[in-house]
C-alpha positions in Angstrom: -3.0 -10.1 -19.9 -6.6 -9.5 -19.1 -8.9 -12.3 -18.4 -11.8 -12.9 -20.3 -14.2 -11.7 -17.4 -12.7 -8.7 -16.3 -12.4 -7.6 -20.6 -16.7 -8.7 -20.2 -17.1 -6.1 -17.2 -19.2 -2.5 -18.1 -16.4 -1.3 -16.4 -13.6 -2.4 -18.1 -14.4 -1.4 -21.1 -16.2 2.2 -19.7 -12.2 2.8 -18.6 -11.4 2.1 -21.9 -13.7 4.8 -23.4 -12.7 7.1 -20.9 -9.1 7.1 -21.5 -9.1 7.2 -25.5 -11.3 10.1 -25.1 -8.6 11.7 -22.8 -6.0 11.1 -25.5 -7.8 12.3 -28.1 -8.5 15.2 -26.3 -5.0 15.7 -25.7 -4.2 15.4 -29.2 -7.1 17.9 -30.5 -5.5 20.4 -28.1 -1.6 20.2 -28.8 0.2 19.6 -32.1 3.0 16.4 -31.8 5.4 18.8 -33.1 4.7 21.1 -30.7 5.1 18.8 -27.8 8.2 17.7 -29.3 9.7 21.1 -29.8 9.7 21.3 -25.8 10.7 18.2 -24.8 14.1 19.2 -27.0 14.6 22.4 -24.6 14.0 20.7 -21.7 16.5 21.0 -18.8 17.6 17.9 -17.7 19.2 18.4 -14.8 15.5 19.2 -13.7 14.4 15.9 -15.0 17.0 14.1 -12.9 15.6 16.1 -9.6 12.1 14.6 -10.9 13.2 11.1 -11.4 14.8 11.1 -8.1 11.7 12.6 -6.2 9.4 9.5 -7.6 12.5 7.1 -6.4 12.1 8.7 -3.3 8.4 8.9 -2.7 8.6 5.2 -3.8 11.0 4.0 -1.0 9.3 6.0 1.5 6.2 4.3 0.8 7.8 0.9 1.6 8.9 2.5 5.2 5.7 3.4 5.8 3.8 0.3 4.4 6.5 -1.8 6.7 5.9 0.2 9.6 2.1 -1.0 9.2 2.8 -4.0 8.5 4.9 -4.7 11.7 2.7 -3.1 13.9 5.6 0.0 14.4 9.4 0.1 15.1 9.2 -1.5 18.4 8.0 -4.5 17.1 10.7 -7.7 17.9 8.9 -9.8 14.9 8.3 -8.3 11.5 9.1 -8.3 7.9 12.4 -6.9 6.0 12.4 -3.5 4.5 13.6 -5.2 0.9 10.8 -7.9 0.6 8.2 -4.7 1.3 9.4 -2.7 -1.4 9.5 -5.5 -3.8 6.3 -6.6 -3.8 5.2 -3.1 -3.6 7.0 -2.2 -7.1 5.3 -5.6 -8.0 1.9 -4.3 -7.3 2.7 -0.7 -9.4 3.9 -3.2 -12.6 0.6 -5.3 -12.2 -1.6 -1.5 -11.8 -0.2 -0.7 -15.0 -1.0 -3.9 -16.9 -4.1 -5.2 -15.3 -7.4 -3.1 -14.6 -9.6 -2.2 -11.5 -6.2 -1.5 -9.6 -5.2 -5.2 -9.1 -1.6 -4.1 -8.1 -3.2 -3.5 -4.3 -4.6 -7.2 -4.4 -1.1 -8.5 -5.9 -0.1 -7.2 -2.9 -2.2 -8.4 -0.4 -1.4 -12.1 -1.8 2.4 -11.8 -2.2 2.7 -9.6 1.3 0.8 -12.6 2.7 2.8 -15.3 1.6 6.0 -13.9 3.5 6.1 -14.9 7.1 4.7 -13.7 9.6 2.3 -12.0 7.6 -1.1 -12.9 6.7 -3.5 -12.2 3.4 -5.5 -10.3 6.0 -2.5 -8.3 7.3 -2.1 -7.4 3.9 -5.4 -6.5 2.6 -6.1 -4.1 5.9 -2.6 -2.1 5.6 -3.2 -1.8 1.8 -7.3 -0.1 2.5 -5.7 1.9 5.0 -2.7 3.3 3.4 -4.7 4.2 0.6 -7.2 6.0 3.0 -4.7 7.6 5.1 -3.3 8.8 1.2 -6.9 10.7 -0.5 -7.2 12.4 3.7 -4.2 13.6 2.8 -4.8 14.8 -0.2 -8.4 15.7 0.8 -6.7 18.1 3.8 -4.2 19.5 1.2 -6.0 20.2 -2.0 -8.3 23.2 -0.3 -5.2 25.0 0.7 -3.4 24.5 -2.6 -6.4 26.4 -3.7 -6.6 28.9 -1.8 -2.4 29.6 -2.2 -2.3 28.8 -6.0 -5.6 30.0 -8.1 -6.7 33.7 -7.8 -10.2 32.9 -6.1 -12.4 35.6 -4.6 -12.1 36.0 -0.5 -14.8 34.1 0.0 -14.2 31.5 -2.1 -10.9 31.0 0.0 -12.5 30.9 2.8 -15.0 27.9 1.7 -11.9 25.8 1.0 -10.1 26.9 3.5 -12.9 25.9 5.5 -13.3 22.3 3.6 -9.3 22.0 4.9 -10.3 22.5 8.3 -13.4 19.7 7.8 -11.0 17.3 6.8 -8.4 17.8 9.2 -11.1 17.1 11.9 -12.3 14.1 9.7 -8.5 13.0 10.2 -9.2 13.3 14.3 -12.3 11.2 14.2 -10.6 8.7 12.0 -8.4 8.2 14.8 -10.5 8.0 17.5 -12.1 4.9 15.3 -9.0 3.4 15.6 -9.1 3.8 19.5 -12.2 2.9 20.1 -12.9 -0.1 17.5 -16.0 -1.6 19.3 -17.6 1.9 19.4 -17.2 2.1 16.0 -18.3 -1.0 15.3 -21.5 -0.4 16.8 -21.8 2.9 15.2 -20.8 1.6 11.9 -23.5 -1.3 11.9 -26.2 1.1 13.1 -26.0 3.5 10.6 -25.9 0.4 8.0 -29.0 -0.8 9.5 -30.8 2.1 8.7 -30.2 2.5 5.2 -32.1 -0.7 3.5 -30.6 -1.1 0.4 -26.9 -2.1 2.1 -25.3 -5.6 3.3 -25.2 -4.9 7.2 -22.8 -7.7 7.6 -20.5 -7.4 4.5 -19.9 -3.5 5.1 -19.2 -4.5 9.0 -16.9 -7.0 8.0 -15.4 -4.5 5.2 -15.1 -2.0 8.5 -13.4 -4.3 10.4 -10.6 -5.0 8.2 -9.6 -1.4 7.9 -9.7 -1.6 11.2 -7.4 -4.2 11.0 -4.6 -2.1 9.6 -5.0 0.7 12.1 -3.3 -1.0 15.1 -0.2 1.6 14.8 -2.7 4.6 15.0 -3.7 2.8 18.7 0.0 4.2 20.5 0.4 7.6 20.8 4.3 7.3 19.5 3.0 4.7 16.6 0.0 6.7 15.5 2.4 10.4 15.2 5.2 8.2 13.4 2.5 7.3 10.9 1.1 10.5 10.4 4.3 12.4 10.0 5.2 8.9 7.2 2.3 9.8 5.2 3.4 13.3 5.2 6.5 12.4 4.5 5.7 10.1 1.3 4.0 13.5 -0.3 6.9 15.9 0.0 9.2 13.9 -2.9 6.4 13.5 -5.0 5.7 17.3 -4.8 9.2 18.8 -5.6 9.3 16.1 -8.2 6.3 17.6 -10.0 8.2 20.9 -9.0 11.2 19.9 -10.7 9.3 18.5 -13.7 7.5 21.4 -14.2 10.4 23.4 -14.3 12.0 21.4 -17.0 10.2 22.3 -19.5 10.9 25.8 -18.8 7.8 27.0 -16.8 7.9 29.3 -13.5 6.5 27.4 -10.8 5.6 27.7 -7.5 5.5 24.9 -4.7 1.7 25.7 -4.3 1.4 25.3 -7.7 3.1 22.0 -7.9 0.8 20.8 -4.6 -2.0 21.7 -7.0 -1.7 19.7 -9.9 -0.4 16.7 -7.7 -4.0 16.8 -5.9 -5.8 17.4 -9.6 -3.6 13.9 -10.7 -4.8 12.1 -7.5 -7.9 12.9 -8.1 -8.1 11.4 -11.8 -7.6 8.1 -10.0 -11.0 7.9 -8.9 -12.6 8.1 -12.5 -12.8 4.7 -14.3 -9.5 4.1 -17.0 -7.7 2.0 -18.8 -4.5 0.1 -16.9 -2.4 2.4 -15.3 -4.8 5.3 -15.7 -3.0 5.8 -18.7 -4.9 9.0 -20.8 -6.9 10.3 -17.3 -3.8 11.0 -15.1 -2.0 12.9 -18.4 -5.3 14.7 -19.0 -5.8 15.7 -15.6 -2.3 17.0 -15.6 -2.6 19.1 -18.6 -6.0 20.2 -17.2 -5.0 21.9 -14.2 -1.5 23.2 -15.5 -3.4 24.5 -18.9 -7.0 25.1 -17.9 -6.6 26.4 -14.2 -3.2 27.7 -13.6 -3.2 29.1 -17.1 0.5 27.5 -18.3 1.1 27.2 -21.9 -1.3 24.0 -23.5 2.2 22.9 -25.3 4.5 23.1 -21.8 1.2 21.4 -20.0 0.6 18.1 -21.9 4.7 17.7 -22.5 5.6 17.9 -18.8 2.2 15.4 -18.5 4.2 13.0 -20.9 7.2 13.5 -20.0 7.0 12.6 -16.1 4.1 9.8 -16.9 6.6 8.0 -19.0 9.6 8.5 -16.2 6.4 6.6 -13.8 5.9 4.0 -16.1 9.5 3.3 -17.1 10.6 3.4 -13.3 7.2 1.5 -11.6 8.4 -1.1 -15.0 11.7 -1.9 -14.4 11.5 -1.6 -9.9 8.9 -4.1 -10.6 10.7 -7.0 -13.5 13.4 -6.9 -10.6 10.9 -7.3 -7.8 9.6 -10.0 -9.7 12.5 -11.8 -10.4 13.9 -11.1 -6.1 10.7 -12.6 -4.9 10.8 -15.7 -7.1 7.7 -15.2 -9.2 6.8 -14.9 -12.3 4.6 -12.3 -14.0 1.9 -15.0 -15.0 1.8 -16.7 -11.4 1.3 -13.5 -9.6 -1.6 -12.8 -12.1 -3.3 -16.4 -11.4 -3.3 -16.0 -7.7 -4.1 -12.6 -7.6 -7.5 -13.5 -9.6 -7.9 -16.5 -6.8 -8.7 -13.6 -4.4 -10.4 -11.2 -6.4 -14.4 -11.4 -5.4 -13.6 -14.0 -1.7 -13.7 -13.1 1.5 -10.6 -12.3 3.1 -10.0 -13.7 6.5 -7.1 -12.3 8.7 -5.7 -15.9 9.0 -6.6 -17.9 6.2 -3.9 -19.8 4.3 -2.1 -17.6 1.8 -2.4 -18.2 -1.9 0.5 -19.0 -3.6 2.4 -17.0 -6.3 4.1 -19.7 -7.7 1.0 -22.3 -8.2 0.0 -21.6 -11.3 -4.3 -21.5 -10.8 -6.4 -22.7 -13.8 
């Protein structure tokens, strides 16, 4: 359900490319048969343990995404847990469908349109979520290194080293959040320095993040929020575990941690909807190419728990649909009414169920 101009962007169709490369790729490197030969051995009590760890990483990204939202758990004023993790399960269905990550705008506009909750709200908590996921991804990869590939010494201690960069990246992060006017100031010299950016848009892009950083401001807040987006991780990780171990491969933790970081990374390289081909290749990349696991074992576990994604992201999303009163098509039309404004903290939220032209 693309429209017409987002099918016209370079972009669009450079995601395209990208991912039928990655499939054929896939398919040059591992016989169907083959793949299907180990998806009839696998163990699927292991699968289960997978298909629970993404239901749990799932819900525990709605606690955290509330908890932002409502400005932490002392807050007397806020939105329900239920309402959150619909309309986040609404923005995985429209990620998958739509390109250029429009799920994370879907949200921002249905978010918005639940009291007391603003587009603005919604836009800031969504930026920072998704920062406050790739630091801690960042912070983790180097050590996943350093525990699961045999690298020379000193290679370890270069990302070991990286590790330690980001952590302190992490520290000054929050400091921004402390000191917003500071950082404001710091933020709009540096942009007045380098000539070929918009002082004023990337000021106004800074303050909206900081927006969404009011938790990190309380001591209590800010820890409760670090140890969430911790938290999140952890399910996703033993579910990788688990999935691994399903198709009959000896696995570490470490190892897991690895190819999770390899998969969030793919997200940053252009794709079609859903990342679908990218995420699968980078998966089969780092199980195959770096840890040195079987190429049939690799691309079947890449399958196999990309299609448990889909299928659970699909139906968690048709229900949150149908619980928030929407339809597909309406949340589509008003997410498009925001793509490319300006998002002000306060202005009027667009409405899912007015159909836009």
């Amino acid at each position: 359900m693309e429209d017409a101009s987002s099918r016209k962007r370079p972009q669009f169709w450079l995601g395209i490319a990208i991912s039928l490369v990655c499939i054929l790729a896939i398919l040059l490197i591992i016989k169907p048969g083959d793949i299907w030969d180990v998806i009839r051995h696998a163990r699927v009590e292991f699968l289960l343990l997978a298909f629970l760890g993404l239901i749990a990483f799932l819900v525990l990204r709605a606690i955290r995404w509330r908890f932002m939202l409502n400005g932490g758990w002392d807050s007397h004023q806020g939105i329900g847990y239920l309402k959150v993790f619909h309309v986040q399960n609404v923005g995985y269905l429209v990620t998958n469908i739509l390109p250029f990550r429009l799920g994370d705008v879907a949200r921002a506009v249905l978010i918005g349109n639940i009291p007391p909750i603003t587009v603005g709200q919604g836009v800031s908590t969504v930026v920072v979520e998704r920062v406050l996921d790739m630091l801690f991804i960042v912070v983790l990869f180097p050590f996943t290194i350093a525990s699961a590939v045999d690298l020379p010494r000193e290679w370890q201690t270069a990302v070991l080293l990286a590790g330690a960069i980001s952590l302190a990246a992490s520290a000054v992060f929050i400091v921004a959040a402390n000191k917003p006017a500071l950082s404001i100031r710091f933020v709009t010299w540096v942009c007045d320095r380098i000539k070929f950016l918009d002082t004023t848009k990337w000021v106004e892009r800074f303050g909206n993040l900081l927006l969404g950083l009011d938790t990190l401001t309380r001591l209590k807040d800010a820890l409760i929020l670090l140890l969430l987006s911790i938290l999140v991780w952890v399910p996703l990780i033993l579910g990788y575990f688990a999935g691994i171990r399903a198709v009959n491969l000896d696995v570490t933790i470490s190892e897991a941690a690895f190819v999770v970081c390899i998969a969030a990374f793919s997200l940053a390289a252009p794709s079609s909807p859903g990342g679908l081909g990218v995420q699968e290749a980078a998966i089969a990349f780092a199980m195959s190419g770096v840890l040195k696991f079987p190429n049939d074992a690799a691309v079947s576990f890449a399958l196999i728990y990309r299609a448990l994604y889909y299928f659970l992201t699909g139906v968690l999303g048709i229900i949150g649909i149908n619980r928030l009163g929407h339809t597909f098509g309406s949340v589509v039309a008003s997410t498009r009414s925001l793509v490319g404004s300006d998002i002000d903290e306060n202005r009027e939220p667009v409405n899912p169920n007015e159909e836009i032209q």
